[in-house]
N, C-alpha and C positions, 0 to 999 in steps of 0.2 A: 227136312228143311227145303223150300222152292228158294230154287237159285232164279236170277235173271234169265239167264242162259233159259231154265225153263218155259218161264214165261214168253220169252219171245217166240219159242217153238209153239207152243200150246197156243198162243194167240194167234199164230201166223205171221209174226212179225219182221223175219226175213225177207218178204216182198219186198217189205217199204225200203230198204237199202242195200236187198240183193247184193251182199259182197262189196257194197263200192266204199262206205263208210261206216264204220260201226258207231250207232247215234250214240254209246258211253262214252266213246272216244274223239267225240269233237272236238273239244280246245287242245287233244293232245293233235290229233291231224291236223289243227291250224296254224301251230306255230311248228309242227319237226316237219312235216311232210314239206317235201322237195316240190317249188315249181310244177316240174315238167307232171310231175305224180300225182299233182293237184289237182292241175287240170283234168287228166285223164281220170282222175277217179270223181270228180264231181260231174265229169260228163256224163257218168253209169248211173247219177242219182235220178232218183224221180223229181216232179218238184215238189213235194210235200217235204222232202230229206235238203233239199237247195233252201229251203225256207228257214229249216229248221239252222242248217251251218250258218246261216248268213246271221237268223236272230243271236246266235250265239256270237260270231264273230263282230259284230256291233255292240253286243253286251262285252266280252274281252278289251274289245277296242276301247269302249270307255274305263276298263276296270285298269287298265295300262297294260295290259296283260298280250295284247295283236298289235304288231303295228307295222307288219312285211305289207309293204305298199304294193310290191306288185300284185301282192294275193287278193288286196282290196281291192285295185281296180281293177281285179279279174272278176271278184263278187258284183263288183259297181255293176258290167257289164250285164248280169243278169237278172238287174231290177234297175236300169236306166234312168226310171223318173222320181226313183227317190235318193237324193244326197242321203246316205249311209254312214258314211266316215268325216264327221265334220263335226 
């Protein structure tokens, strides 16, 4: 049986989030992860992987599922010209 786990090895797909966010585990990093840890770990993303939290955290945010304000207008700050959370 191929696990996930494989596939991302085999494809190379540790690059794209190099340890900062595991892309399975978005919505669960968006709503437990702390503030300060947020920050710090979306710092490490690339932005292909910032593109990727953000669509998700926009998809949650409608779904009623996100709604830690300050973590939005930490997302806002990294795509400015588009209202996101509205």
């Amino acid at each position: 049986m191929i696990k996930v786990e494989d596939l991302i090895y085999n494809l190379n797909l540790e690059v794209l989030y190099n340890g900062s966010v595991n892309p399975r585990e978005i919505g669960k990093f968006l709503v437990e992860t702390k503030y300060n840890t947020f920050i710090d770990r979306i710092s490490r993303c690339n932005s292909e992987l910032i593109e990727v939290i953000i669509e998700r955290a926009v998809y949650m945010y409608k779904q009623g599922q996100f709604n830690d304000a300050t973590k939005m207008n930490y997302l806002q700050t990294l795509s400015p010209n588009i209202k996101m959370f509205k």
